[in-house]
Backbone as CSV, one residue per row, in Angstrom:
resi,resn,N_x,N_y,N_z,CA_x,CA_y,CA_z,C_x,C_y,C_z
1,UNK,68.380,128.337,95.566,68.061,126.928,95.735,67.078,126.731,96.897
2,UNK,67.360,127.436,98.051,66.549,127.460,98.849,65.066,127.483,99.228
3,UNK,64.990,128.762,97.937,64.041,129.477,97.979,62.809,128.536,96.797
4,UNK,63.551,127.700,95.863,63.123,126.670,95.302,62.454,125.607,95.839
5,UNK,63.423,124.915,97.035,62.589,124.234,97.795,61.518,124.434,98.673
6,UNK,61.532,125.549,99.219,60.408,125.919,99.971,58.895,125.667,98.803
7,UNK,59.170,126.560,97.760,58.045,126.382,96.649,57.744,125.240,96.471
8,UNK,58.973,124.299,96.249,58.512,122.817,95.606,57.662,122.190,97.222
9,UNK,57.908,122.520,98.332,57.014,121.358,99.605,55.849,122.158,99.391
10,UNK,55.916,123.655,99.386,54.356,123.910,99.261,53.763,123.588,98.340
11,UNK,54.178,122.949,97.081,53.589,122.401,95.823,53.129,121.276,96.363
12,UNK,54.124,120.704,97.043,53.520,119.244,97.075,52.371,119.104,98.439
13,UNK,52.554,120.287,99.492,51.591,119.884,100.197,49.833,120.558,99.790
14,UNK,49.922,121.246,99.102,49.134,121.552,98.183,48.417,120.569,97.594
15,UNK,49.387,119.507,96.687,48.534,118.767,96.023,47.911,117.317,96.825
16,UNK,48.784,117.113,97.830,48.346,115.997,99.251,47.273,116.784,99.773
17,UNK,46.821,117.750,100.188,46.170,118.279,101.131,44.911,119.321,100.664
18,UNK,44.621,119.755,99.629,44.185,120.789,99.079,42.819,119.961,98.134
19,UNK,41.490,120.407,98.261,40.675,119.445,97.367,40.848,119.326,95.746
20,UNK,41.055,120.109,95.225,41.881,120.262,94.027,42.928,119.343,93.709
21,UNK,43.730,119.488,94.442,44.566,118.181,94.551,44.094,116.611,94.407
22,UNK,43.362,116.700,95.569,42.427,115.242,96.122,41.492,114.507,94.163
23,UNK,41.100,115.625,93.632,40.375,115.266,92.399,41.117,115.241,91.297
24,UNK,42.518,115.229,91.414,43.041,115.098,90.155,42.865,113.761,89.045
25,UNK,43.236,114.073,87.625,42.869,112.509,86.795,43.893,111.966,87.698
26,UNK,44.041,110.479,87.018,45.405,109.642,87.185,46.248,110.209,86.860
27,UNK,45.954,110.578,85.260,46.898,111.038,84.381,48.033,112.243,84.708
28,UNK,47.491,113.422,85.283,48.312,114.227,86.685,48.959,113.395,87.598
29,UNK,48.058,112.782,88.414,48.696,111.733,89.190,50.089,111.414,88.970
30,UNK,50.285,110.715,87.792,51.212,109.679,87.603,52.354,111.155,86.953
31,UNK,52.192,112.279,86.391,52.933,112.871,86.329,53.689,113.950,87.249
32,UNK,52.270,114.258,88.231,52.963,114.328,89.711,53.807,113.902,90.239
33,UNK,53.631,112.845,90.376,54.088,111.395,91.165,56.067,111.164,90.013
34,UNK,56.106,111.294,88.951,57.215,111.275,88.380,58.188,112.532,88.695
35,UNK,57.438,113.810,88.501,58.290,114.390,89.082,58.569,114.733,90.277
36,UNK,57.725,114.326,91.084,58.097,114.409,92.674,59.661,113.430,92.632
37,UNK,58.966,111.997,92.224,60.117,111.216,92.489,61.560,111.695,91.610
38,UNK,61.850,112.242,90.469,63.103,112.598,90.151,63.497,113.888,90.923
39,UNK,62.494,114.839,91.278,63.046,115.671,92.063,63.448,115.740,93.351
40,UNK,62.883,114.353,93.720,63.692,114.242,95.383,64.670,113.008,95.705
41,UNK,64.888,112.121,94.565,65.489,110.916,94.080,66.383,110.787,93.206
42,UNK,65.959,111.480,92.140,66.690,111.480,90.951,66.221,110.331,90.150
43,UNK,67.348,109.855,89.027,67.052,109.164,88.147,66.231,107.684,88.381
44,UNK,65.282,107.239,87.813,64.834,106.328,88.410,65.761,104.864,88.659
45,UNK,65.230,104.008,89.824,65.996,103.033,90.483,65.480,101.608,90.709
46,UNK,66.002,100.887,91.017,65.335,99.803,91.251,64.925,98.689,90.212
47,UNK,64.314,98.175,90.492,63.737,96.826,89.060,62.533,96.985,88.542
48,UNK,62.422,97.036,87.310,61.244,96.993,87.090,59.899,96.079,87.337
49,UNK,58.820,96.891,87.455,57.964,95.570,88.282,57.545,94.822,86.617
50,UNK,57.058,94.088,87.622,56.595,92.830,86.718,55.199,93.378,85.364
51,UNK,54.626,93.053,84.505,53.603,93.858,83.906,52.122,93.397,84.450
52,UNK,52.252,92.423,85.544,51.009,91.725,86.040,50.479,92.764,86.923
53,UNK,51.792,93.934,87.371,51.703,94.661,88.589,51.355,96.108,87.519
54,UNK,50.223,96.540,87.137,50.110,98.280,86.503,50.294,99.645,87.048
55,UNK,49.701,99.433,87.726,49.745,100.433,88.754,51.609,101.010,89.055
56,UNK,51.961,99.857,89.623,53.280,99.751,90.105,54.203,99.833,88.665
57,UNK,53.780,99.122,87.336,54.510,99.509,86.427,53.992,100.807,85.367
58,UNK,53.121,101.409,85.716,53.123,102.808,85.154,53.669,103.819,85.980
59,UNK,54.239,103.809,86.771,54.252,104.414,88.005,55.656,104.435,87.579
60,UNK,56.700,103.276,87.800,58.036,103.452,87.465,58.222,104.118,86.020
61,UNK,57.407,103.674,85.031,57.395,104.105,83.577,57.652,105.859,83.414
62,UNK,56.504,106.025,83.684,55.999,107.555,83.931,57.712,108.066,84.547
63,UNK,58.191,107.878,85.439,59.531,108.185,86.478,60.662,108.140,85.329
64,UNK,60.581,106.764,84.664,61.726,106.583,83.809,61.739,107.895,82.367
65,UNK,60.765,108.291,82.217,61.016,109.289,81.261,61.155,110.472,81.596
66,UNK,61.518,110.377,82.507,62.174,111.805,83.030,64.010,111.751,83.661
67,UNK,64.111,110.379,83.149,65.718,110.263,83.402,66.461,111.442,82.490
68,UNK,67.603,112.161,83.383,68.358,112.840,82.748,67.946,114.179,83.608
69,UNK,66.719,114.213,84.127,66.219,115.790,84.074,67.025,115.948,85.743
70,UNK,67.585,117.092,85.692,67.729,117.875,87.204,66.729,117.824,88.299
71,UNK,67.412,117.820,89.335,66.426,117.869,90.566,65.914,119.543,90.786
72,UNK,66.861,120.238,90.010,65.719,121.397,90.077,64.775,121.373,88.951
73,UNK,65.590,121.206,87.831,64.515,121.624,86.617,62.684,120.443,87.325
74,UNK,62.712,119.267,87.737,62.117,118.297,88.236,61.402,119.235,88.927
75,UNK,61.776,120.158,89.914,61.066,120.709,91.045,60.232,121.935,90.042
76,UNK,60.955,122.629,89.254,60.207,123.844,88.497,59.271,123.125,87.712
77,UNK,59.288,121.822,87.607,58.041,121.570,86.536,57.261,121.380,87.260
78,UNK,57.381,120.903,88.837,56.401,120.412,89.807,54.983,121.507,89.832
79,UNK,56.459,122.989,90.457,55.669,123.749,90.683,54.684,124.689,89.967
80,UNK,55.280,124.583,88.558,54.653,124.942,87.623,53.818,124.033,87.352
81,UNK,53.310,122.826,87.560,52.077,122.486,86.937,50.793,122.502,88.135
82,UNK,52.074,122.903,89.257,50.865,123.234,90.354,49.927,124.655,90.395
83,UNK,50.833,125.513,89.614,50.503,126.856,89.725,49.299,126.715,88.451
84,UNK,49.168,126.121,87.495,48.249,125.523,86.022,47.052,124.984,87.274
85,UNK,47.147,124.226,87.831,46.569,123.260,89.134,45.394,124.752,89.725
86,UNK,46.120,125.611,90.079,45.587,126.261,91.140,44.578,127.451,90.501
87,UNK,45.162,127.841,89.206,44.873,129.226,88.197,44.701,128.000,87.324
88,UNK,43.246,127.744,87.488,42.927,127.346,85.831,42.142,128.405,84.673
């Protein structure tokens, strides 16, 4: 488990910090961004935003379809799409 998390922060500081990262589509983005949040959160929370708000409601969307999934399995997909990310 440990040894999981270490992988999953270097995934993520990778994709914050790394220019590769910096140029991703949205479309990564927002699937980044989903599994970051179930893997350090879990199932998604809160209210849904309003549809005036997109950004903010693709954002929860994207999160909500990953209800159910583990905070590890969440982290192995992270890092695996970082490792796709890095070795194209």
């Amino acid at each position: 488990m440990q040894q999981l998390s270490q992988e999953f922060e270097k995934s993520v500081h990778y994709v914050k910090n790394s220019k590769q990262g910096k140029k991703l589509s949205n479309q990564i983005k927002l699937k980044m961004y989903a599994l970051y949040k179930q893997a350090t959160q879990g199932d998604v929370s809160g209210e849904k935003p309003a549809m005036f708000d997109m950004v903010a409601l693709a954002k929860y969307t994207a999160w909500e379809k990953l209800q159910g999934i583990s905070t590890n399995a969440a982290m192995q997909d992270y890092i695996s799409e970082v490792t796709v990310l890095e070795n194209p």
